[in-house]
N, C-alpha and C positions, 0 to 999 in steps of 0.2 A: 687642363693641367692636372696630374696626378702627383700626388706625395706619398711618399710612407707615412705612416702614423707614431708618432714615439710613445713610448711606454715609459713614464717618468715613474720609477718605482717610490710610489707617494707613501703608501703604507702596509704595514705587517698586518695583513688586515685580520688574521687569528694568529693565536702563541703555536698552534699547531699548521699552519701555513707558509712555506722557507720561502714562495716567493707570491706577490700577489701584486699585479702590477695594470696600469691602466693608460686607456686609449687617450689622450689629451690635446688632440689639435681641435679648434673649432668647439670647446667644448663647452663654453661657458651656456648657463639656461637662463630663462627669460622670469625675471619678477614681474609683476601687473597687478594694477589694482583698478583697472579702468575697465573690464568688464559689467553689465549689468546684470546677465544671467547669477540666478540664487545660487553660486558654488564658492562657497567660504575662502577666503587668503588672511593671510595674516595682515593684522593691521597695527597702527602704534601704540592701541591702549591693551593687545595681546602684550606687545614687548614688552611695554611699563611695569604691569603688571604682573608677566611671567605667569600667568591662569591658561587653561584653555579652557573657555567656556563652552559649553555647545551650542552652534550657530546656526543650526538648520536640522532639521528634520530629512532624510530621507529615506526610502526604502531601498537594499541591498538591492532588490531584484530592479528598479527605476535606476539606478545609478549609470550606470551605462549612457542610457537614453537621455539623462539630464547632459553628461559631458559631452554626446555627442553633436546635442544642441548647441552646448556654448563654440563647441571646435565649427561647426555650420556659422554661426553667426560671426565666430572671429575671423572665418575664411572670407567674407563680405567688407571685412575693415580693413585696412595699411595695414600692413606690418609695421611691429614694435620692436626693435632692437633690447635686446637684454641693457637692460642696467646693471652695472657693475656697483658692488659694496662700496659705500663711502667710507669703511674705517681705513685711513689710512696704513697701520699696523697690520692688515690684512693682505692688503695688496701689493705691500713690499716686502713681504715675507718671503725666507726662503726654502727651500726644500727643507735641511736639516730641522728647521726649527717647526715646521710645517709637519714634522715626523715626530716630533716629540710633545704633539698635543694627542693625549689620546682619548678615548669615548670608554667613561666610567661605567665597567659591565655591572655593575648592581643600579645603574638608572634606567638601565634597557626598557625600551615601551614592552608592556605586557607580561613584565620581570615576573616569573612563578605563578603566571595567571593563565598560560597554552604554554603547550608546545615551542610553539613557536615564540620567536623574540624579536626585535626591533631594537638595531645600534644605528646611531645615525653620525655623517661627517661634517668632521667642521668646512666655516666656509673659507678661504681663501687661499694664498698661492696661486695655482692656476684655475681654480675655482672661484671665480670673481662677480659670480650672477648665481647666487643662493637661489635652490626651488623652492617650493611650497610642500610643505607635506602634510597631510591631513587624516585623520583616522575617523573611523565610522563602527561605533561600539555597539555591543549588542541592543543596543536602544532605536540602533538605526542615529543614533544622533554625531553628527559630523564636526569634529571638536580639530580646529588647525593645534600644529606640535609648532611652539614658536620658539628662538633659539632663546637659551639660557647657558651660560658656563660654569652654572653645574654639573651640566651634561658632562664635561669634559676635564680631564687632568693635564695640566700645563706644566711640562716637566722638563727639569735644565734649560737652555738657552730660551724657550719658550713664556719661561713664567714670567717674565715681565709683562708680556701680550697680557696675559688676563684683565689686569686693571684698565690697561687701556681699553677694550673689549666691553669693557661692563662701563665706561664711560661712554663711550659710543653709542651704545645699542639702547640705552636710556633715551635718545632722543632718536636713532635710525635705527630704523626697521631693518632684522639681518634675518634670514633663511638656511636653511642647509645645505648643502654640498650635494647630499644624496641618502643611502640608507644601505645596510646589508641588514639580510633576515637569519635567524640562527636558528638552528633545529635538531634533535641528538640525530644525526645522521651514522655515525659509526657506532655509538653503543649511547644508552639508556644512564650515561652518567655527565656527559657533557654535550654543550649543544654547539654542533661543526657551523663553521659558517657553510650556506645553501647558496647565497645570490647575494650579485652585488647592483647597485642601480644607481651610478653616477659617473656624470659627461655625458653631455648632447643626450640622447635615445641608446644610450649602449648600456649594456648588461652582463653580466657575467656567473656560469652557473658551476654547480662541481655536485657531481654523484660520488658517490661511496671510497674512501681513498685514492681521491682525484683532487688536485692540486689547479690553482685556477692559472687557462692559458687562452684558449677562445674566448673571443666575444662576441655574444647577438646585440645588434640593431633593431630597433623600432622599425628606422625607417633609410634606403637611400636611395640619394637624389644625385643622380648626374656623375655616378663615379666613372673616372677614365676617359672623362668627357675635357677637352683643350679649354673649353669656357671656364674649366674648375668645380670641386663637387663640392654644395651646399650638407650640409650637418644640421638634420634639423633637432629640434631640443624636447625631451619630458620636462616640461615647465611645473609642473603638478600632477600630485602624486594624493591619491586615496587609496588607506591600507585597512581593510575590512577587520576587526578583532576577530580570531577565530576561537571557537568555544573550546576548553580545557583539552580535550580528547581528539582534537580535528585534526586530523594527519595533510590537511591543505590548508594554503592561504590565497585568497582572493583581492588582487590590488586594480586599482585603475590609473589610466596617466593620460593629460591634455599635451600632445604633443604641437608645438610650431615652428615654420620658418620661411622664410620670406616667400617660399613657393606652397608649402602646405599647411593642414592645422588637421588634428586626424582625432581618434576617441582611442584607447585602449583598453583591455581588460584581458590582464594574465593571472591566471588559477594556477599556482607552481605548486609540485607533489612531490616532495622527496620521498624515494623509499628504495629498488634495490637500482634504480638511476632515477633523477632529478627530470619533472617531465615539466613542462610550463606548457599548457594551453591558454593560446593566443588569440583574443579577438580585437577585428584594428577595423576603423570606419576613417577614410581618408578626401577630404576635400579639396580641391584645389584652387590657390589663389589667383596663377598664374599658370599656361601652359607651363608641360613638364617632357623636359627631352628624353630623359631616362629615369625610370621610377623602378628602383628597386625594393622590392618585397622580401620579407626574410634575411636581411642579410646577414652573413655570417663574414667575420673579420680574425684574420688569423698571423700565423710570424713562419715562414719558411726561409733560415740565412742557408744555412746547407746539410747535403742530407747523404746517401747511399747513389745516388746518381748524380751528383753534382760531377763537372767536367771539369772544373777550374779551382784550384789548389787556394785553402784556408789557413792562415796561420794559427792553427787551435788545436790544442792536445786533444779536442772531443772530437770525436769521427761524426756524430751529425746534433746538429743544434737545429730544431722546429717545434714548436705548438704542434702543427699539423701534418702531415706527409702527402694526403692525395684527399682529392673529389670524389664524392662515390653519389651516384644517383641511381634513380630507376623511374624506369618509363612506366608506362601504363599496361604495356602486354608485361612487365617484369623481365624488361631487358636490365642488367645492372651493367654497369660502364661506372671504371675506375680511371681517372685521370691523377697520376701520380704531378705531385706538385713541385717548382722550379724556383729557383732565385734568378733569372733571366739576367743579361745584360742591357735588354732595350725591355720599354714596359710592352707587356702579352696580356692580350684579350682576347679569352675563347669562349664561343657559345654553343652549346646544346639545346637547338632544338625538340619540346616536347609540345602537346596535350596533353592536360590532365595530368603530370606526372605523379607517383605515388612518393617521391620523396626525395631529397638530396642533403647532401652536409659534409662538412669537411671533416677527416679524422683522422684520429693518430693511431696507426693500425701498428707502427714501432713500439711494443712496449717494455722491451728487452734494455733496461739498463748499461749491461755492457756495448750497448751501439752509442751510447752519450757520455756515461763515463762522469757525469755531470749532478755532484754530492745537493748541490744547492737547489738549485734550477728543478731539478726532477724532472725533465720533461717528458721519464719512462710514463709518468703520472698525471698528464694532461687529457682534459676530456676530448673525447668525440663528442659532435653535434650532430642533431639530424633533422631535417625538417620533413613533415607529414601531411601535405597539405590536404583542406579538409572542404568537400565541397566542391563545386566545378571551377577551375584555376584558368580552365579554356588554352589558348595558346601561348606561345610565349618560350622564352630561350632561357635555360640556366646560363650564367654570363660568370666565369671564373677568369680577376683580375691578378695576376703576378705583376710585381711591381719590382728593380732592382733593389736591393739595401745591400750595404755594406757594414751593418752591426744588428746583432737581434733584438734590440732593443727597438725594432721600426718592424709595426704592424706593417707586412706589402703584401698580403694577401686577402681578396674580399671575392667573396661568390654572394649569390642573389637570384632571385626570381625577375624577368623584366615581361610585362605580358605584352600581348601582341600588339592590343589596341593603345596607344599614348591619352597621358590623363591630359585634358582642355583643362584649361579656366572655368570657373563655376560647375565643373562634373566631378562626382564625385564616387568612390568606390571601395568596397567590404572585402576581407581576404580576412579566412580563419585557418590555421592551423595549429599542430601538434610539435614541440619542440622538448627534442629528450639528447640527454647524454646517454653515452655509452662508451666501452672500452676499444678492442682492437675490432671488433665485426657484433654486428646486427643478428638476431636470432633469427631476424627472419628472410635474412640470404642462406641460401641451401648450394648454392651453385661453389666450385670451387673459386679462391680467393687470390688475388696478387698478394704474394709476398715480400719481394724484393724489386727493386728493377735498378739495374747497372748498366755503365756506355765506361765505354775503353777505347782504346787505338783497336784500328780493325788492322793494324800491323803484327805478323807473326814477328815472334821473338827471333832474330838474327834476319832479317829477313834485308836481302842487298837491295831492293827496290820496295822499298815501303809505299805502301798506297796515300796519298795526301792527308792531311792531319783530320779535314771534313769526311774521311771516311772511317764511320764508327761501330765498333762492334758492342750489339748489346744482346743481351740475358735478362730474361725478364721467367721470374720464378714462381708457379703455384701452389696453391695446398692447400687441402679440405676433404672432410672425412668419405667425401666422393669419389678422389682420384688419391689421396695417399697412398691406399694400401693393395690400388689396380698390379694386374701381375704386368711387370716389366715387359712380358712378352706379346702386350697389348699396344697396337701400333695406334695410339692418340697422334691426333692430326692438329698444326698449327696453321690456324686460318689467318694471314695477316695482310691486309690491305693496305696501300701506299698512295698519297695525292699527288709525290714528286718522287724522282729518284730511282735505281734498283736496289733489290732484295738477292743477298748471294749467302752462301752457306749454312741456308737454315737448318736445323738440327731438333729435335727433339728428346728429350733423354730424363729419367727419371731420377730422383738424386738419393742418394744413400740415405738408409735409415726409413724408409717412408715416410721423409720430410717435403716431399711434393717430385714436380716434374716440372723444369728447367727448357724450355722456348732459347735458343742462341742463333743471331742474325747478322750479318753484315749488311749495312745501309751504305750505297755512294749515292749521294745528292746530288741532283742536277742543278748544276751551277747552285747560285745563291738562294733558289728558291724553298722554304720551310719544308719540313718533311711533316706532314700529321698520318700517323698509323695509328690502325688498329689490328688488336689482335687477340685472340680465341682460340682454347683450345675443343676439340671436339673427339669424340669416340662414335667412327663409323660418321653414322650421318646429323648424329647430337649433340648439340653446344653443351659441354659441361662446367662451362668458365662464366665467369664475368668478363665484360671486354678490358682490354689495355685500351687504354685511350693516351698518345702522345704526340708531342709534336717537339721536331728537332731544329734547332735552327743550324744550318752548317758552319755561320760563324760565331756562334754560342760556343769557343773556345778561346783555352788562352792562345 
């Protein structure tokens, strides 16, 4: 069974941020105190006493290997179900008031001592399984961050919580929600929010005047899968102090859930895009049907190709627009993304691939129209995998929604081989934002892509409503400014169906060259096409990669 994911707009998470909003199904994390492996948690004489003392010694570069051990040994025991907060003012909180507790930025961890900065969330709402979060100072000494509300300002309908809050926690042991890092990302007088790390294993990043809309995963398990897909959790969190002048920060997380328990360690670089180098050590508890690596999680309601009519003054509402990967000999293949009527699952076939990620290649304002939202301003992601990846399918899930307020779209790494019980497995890669294209695609680029009636205007016998005409539009500094008189060739491949009045033709202005086709479907069967443009006997394109369903209309 598959769901959309909602996005309960919890918090404004900087005064410079118009929307900043999070993944919350499945999301609560796991508290534990029943490890015996030497890695610090908060305990009741931290709370009591609101100290963090330092409770261990360890070396930056051993940190790793310490969590990886405890993730190997917790893979050996039962699973633990998160605990939920005993304050009861917690967990019957609601949104509004939940909104109106906010994190005092002159408490921030490491306030005027780096670059960087550390605000952290409160727990409850839908946050009902506080994590651990721990810091490791230049001493190497690893001191837990226990909750106090001082941390936090309790404002209007909220401030009655406090007292009860501070009576509570006097005797229960409470945790955080999660953590955003701050860092002067736009200019050298304030520091933007970079990353946000709260719910399950999800994440959220923003390069340079980018607005936060995707999200990366740790880890998934079993998406699109009828059994239903498990969420596993960052239970704990070690955030390394970095020295005054360090332009990076280096964190670790124990991730669990009832099928995995894995190591983490991400090295995040803001600079002229947000890069996070990922290393992940993953065990398994129990066989695992589908094990998703890198996943990327996204919102597509409707867009420039959408076929079925939105009651919305904005011509297209998405985080994301299309799938872009590339293979190993540096094939690129663009899959423009859907809001289906039935849920779609499609895979891509690689070795080794050198990269995939979803992205918003729309960044033209006037296509959204959309003052609040910004979604000209959402980041691209990209993953870079690092090391031999071996076999295995990029798996891009579309999921119906009918509000954009519901993540339905997830892509992922799934590898060849299925993880067993007791086996266990290392995947590292490279994860950067970016805007409408990669610097390091050279080939020409999908612009648009449109589907209409393949019926001529006036036309006394129109062909059935499943037969559709579409234009699919290029451009890049390869073929914009080819002379007109240059006969480019559309190469377009079909699984089902015929191809009638394909056309080729370059569009005014030396804003690209314009692919237009008519598809009739055979019967009900999907249409998946590709399609490339070439000059003479050379691909100068990335592929079109789509698939049409013929009764994907109203």
């Amino acid at each position: 069974m598959t769901t959309t994911i909602n996005k309960a707009l919890l918090l404004s998470l900087t005064e410079k941020t118009c929307l900043a909003v999070f993944l919350l199904l499945c999301v609560s994390s796991v508290y534990a105190t029943d490890e015996t492996v030497a890695i610090p948690s908060i305990d009741d004489a931290t709370i009591k006493t609101e100290q963090q003392p330092a409770l261990i010694t360890i070396p930056e570069h051993k940190l790793f290997d310490v969590i990886t051990a405890r993730a190997k040994k917790l893979a050996s025991e039962p699973y633990v179900a998160a605990k939920e907060i005993a304050v009861d003012a917690l967990n019957t909180i609601n949104y509004q008031d939940y909104r109106a507790i906010r994190f005092r930025q002159d408490h921030a961890i490491w306030k005027d001592q780096s670059l960087f900065e550390v605000q952290l969330f409160h727990p409850g709402f839908l946050y009902k399984s506080p994590v651990t979060i721990n810091t490791l100072d230049t001493n190497e000494k690893v001191n837990a961050l226990p909750f106090k509300t001082d941390y936090y300002q309790y404002d209007g309908s909220a401030a009655p919580l406090q007292q009860q809050i501070e009576a509570s926690v006097s005797t229960t042991p409470l945790g955080h929600a999660g953590f955003r890092l701050h860092f002067p990302l736009n200019n050298n007088e304030y520091k933007d929010e970079v990353a946000v790390f709260q719910g399950a294993s999800y994440f959220r990043l923003v390069g340079p005047h980018q607005v936060y809309g995707i999200s990366a995963r740790g880890l998934a398990i079993d998406t699109a899968l009828s059994s239903g897909e498990e969420f596993p959790v960052f239970k704990e969190f070690w955030l390394v102090k970095p020295k005054p002048d360090a332009t990076n920060l280096v964190l670790y997380a124990l991730l669990d859930s009832p099928s995995v328990t894995g190591a983490y360690r991400f090295e995040i670089t803001p600079s002229t895009s947000t890069e996070v180098k990922t290393e992940m050590h993953i065990f398994a508890r129990k066989d695992i049907k589908k094990l998703g690596i890198a996943p990327l999680t996204s919102m597509f309601y409707h867009g420039e190709n959408s076929t079925k009519f939105f009651d919305d003054y904005r011509p297209e509402v998405h985080d994301s627009d299309g799938l872009l990967m590339q293979s190993s000999d540096n094939q690129w293949i663009w899959r423009a993304l859907n809001n289906p009527k039935k849920l779609s699952v499609t895979s891509f076939s690689y070795k080794n691939p050198k990269g995939f990620g979803l992205a918003q290649r729309d960044r033209e304002f006037n296509n959204y129209l959309d003052t609040e939202a910004h979604y000209h301003d959402r980041p691209s992601l990209w993953i870079e995998p690092q090391g031999d990846w071996g076999k295995g399918r990029v798996e891009l899930v579309e999921i119906p929604t009918d509000t954009e307020t519901n993540d339905n779209i997830v892509s992922y790494w799934v590898p060849e081989k299925p993880l067993k019980a007791g086996e266990d497995v290392s995947f590292s890669y490279r994860l950067s934002t970016f805007n409408a294209a990669l610097a390091s695609q050279n080939q020409a680029q999908v612009l648009r892509t449109r589907i209409g009636s393949a019926a001529l205007p006036g036309e006394n016998n129109p062909p059935p409503k499943n037969h559709r005409q579409f234009t699919v539009d290029f451009t890049g500094e390869n073929i914009n400014n080819l002379s007109p008189d240059l006969a480019l060739l559309a190469e377009l491949n079909l699984s089902a169906g015929e191809v009638r009045d394909k056309t080729v033709q370059q569009l005014p202005n030396n804003q690209g060259w314009r692919v237009a086709f008519k598809i009739a479907p055979e019967g009900d069967k999907p249409v998946d096409m590709r399609l490339s443009l070439k000059l003479r006997d050379k691909q100068i394109s990335e592929v079109w990669s789509y698939v049409w369903y013929p009764n994907d209309i109203n």
